[in-house]
C-alpha positions in Angstrom: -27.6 -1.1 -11.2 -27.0 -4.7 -10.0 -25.4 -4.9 -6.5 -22.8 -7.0 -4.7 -22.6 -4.4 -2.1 -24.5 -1.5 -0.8 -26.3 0.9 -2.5 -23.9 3.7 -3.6 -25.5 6.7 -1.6 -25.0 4.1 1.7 -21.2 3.3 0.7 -20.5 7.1 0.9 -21.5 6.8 4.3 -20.2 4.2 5.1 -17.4 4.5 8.1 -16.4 0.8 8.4 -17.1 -2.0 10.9 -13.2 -3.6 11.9 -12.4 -2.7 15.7 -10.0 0.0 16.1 -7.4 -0.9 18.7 -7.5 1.5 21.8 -4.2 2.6 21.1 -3.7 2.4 17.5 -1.8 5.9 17.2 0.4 5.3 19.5 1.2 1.8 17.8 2.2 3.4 15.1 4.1 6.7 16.6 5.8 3.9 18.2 6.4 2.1 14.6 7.9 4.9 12.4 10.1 6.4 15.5 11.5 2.6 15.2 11.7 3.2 11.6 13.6 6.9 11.7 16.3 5.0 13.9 17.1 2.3 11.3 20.6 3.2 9.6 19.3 3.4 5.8 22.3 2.1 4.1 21.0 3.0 0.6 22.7 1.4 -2.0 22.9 2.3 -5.8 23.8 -0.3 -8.4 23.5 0.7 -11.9 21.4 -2.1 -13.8 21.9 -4.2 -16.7 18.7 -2.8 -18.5 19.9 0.5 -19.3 17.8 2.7 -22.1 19.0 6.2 -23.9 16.6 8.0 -22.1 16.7 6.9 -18.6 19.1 5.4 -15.8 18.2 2.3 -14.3 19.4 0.9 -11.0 18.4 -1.7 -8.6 18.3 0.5 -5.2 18.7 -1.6 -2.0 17.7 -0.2 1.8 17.6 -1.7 5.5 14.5 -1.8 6.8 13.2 -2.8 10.1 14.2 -5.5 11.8 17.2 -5.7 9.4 15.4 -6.6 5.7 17.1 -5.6 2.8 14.5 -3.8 0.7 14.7 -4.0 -3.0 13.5 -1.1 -5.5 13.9 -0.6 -9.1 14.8 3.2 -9.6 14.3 5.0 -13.0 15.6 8.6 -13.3 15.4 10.6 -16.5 18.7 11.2 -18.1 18.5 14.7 -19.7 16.9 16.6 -16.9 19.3 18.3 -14.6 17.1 20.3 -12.3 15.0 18.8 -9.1 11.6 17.4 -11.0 8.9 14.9 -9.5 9.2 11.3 -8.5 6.5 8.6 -8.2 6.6 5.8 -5.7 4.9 2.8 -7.4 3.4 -0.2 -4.9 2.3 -4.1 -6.7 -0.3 -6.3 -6.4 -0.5 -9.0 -2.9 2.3 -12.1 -3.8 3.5 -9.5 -6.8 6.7 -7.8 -7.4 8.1 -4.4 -9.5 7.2 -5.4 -12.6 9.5 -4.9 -15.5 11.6 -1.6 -15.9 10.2 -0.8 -19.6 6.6 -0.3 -17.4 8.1 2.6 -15.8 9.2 4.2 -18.6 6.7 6.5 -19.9 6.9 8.2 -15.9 10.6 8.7 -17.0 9.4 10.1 -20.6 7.6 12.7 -18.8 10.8 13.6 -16.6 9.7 11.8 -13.2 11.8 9.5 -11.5 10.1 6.0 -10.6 10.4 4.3 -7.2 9.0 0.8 -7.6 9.3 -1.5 -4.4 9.5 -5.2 -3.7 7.2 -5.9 -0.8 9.5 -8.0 1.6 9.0 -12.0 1.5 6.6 -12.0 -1.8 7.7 -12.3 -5.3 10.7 -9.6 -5.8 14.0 -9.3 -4.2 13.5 -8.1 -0.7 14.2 -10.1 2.4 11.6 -11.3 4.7 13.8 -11.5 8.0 10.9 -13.4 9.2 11.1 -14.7 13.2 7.7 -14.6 14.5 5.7 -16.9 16.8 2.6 -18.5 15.7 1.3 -19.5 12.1 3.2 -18.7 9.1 1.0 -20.7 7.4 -0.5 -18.9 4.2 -0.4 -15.1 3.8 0.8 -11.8 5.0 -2.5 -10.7 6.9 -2.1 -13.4 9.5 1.7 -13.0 9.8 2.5 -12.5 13.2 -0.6 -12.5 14.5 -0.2 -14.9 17.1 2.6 -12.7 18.5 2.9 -9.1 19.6 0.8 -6.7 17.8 4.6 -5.1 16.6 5.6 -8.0 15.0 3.0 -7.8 12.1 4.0 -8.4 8.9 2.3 -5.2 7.2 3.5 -3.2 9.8 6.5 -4.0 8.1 5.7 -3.3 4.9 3.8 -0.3 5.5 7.1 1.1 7.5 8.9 -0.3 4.3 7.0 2.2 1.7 7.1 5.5 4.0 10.8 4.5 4.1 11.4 4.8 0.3 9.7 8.1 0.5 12.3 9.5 2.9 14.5 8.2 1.0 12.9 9.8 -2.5 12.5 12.8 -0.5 16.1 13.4 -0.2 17.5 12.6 -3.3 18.8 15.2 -4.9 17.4 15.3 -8.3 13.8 15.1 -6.9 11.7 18.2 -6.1 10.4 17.5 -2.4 7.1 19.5 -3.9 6.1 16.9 -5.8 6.7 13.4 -4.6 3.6 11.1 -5.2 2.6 7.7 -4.7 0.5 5.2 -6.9 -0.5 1.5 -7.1 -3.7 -1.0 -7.4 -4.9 -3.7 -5.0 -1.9 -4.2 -2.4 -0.8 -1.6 -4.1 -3.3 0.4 -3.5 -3.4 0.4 0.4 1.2 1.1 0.3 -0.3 3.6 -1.3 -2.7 4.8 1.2 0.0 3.4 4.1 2.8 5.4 2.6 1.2 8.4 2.4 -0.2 8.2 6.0 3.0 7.4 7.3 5.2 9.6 5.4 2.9 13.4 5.4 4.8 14.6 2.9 3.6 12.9 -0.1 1.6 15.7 -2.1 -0.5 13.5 -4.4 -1.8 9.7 -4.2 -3.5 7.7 -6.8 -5.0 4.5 -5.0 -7.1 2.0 -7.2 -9.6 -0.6 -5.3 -7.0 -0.8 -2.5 -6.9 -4.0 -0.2 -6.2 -4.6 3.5 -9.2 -2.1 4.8 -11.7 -3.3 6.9 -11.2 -7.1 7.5 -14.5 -7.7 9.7 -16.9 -6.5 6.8 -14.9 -8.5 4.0 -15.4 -11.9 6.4 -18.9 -11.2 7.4 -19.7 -10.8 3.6 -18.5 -14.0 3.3 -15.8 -13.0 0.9 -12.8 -14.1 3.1 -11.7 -15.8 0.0 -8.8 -15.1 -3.2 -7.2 -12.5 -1.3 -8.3 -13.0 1.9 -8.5 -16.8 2.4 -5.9 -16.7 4.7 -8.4 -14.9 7.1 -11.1 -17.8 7.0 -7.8 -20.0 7.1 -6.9 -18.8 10.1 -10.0 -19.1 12.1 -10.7 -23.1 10.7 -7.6 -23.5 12.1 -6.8 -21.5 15.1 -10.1 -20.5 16.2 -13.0 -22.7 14.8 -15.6 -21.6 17.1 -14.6 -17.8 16.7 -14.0 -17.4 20.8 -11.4 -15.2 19.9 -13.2 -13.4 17.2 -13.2 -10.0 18.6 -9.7 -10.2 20.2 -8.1 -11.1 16.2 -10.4 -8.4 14.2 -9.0 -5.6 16.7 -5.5 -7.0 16.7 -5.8 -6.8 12.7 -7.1 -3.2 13.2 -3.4 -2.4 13.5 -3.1 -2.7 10.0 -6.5 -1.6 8.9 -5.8 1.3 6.2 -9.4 3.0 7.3 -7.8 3.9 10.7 -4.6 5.2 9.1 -6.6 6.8 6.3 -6.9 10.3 8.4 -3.8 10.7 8.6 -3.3 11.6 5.2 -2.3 15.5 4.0 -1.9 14.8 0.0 -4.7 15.0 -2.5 -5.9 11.8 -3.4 -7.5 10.6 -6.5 -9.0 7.2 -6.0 -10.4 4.6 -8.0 -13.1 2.0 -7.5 -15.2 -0.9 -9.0 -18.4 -1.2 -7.2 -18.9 -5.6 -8.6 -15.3 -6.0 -6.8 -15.8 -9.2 -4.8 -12.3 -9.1 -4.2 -11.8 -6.2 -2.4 -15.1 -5.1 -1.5 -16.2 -2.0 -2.3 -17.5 -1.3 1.7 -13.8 -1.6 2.7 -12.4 0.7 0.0 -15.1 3.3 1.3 -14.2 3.1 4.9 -10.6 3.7 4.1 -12.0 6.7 1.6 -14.9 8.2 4.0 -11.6 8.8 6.9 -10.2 10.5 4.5 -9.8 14.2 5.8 -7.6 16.0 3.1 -8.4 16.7 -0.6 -10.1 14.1 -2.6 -11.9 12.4 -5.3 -13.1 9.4 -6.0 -13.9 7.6 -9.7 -16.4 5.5 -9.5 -16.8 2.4 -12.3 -20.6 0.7 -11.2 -19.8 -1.9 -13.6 -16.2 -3.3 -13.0 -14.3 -5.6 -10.4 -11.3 -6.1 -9.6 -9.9 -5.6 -13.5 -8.5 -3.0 -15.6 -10.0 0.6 -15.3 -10.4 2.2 -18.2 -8.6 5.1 -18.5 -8.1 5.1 -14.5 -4.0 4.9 -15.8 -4.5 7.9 -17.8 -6.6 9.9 -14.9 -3.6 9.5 -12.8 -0.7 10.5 -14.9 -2.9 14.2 -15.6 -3.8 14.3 -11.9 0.0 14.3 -11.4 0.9 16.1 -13.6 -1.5 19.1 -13.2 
C-alpha cells in the first residue's frame, strides 16, 4: 500500500518520540485535585430547540480558573429509569454542533453531553491571562509560562469535569457513561477518559494532540499544527530551546496520559492522514493498557470513515 508513514507492522510498535516530563503524573494529580475543588455551579436552562422526543438544554459549569463551560444536553423524554449517556468532544477551532446531530443518541435512550472547548467557536469562556504568546493556537497557549497554565490542561480538566458531572445525574446509569469524538475530539476523548476512570467505553477517531516531536520532525507542523512551526520561527528560530518546549508540550501529550485509561476503547484510524499522523495516533494507542481495538482504513486521511459512526453506536450499545 502506498505510505506517508511507517509500515503498519512498525506503527504497532511504535511507542512515540515527544519527551515525557519527569514529573508528568504528578502534574496532573496536581491538575484534577485543582479541578475536584472548583465549586461546579451547574446550571440547567431549558432550550429554544425543543423536539417531542427529547429535552434540550444549554448546560453551563465553572471550570478552572473560573470559565464558564458551555454544553448542549439532550435527554430522552419517555425513559424514566437510569440509562447511558455519551459525552461528545469537536473538532480544533470547532463547537457542539447542532442539537438535531445528537438526536439519534437520544432515539436510542442515551443522553448526549456535547462540550464547547473554552475560547474556540462555541459558548464557553476562555478566562485567558497567561504570559507569553497568544499568538495563533491552543497548543502554544501558555507556553511561555508555567507548565499549569496550559491551555489544554484546561480543556482536558474541562471534559473529565462534564463526566463528573454526567456521572451524577440522576437519570444516567453510572455503568455506562461513554465518551466519543474525532480529531480534537478525539484526544478529549482519550483526555476525558484518562482523567475521569470511570468512563466504561471510548470511541476515538484519528485523535490529535499526541506526540508533537514526531508530527514536526515529519515536517507536517502544518494545518493543525502550524502554530508549532509558528512558534519556533518566532520564538526560537535556531531551535536552542528545542528540547526544553517538546518536553514542556509533553504535559499535554495524550500518549503519556493514554495509560491511564480503564474503559474499552474502540479507535479509529486513517493511515494517508497527514493531518494527524498516523505515528502519533499509535503512540497514544500502543500506551494503551486496558481493553482495545483499533480500525484500521489504509486508504483514508483525515475524512469521513465509513461506517466508523455506525461501529461506534453498536460498540456502545453492546
Amino acid at each position: 500500500m502506498p505510505l506517508i508513514d511507517m509500515p503498519l507492522e512498525q506503527l504497532y510498535e511504535y511507542r512515540g518520540r515527544n519527551p515525557r516530563p519527569s514529573d508528568f503524573d504528578d502534574y496532573w494529580d496536581r491538575a484534577i485535585a485543582e479541578m475536584r475543588a472548583v465549586d461546579s455551579q451547574v446550571e440547567r436552562v431549558p432550550s429554544s430547540f425543543q423536539t417531542p422526543q427529547a429535552e434540550c438544554f444549554d448546560l453551563y459549569f465553572t471550570g478552572v480558573r473560573g470559565a464558564r463551560i458551555h454544553a448542549k444536553y439532550i435527554r430522552p423524554k419517555f425513559i424514566t429509569e437510569p440509562h447511558p449517556a455519551v459525552l461528545l468532544f469537536h473538532g480544533y477551532t470547532g463547537n457542539a454542533g447542532d442539537w438535531a446531530d445528537k438526536l439519534a443518541y437520544a432515539s436510542l435512550g442515551f443522553s448526549v453531553l456535547a462540550m464547547d472547548c473554552r475560547g474556540q467557536g462555541g459558548s464557553s469562556e476562555d478566562t485567558g491571562g497567561v504570559k507569553g504568546t497568544t499568538h495563533h493556537g491552543h497548543i502554544i497557549r501558555g507556553l511561555d509560562d508555567h507548565p499549569d497554565n496550559l491551555l489544554f490542561r484546561h480543556i482536558f480538566l474541562d471534559t473529565a469535569q462534564l463526566a463528573g458531572i454526567a456521572l451524577e445525574l440522576p437519570e444516567v446509569d453510572t455503568e455506562r457513561v461513554y465518551a466519543a469524538g474525532a480529531s480534537q475530539g478525539g484526544a478529549l476523548t482519550i483526555a476525558c477518559a484518562a482523567l475521569e476512570p470511570r468512563i466504561r467505553k471510548l470511541a476515538p477517531v484519528y485523535p490529535f494532540l499526541c506526540d508533537y516531536k514526531r508530527t514536526w520532525e515529519m515536517d507536517l507542523a502544518k494545518d493543525a499544527y502550524q502554530e508549532l512551526k509558528t512558534y519556533f520561527r518566532h520564538f526560537d528560530p535556531r531551535h536552542e530551546r528545542e528540547d526544553e518546549i517538546f518536553t514542556k508540550l509533553g504535559y499535554i501529550d495524550l500518549q503519556f496520559l493514554a495509560g491511564r485509561i480503564r474503559g474499552e476503547v474502540l479507535m479509529s484510524v486513517g493511515l494517508m492522514d497527514t493531518i494527524c499522523p498516523p505515528s502519533t495516533q499509535f503512540a497514544a494507542y500502543n500506551r494503551m493498557t486496558a481493553p482495545k481495538r483499533l480500525l484500521v482504513y489504509p486508504d483514508f486521511g483525515h475524512e469521513w470513515l465509513p461506517d466508523a459512526t455506525d461501529e461506534t453506536i453498536q460498540f456502545f450499545l453492546d
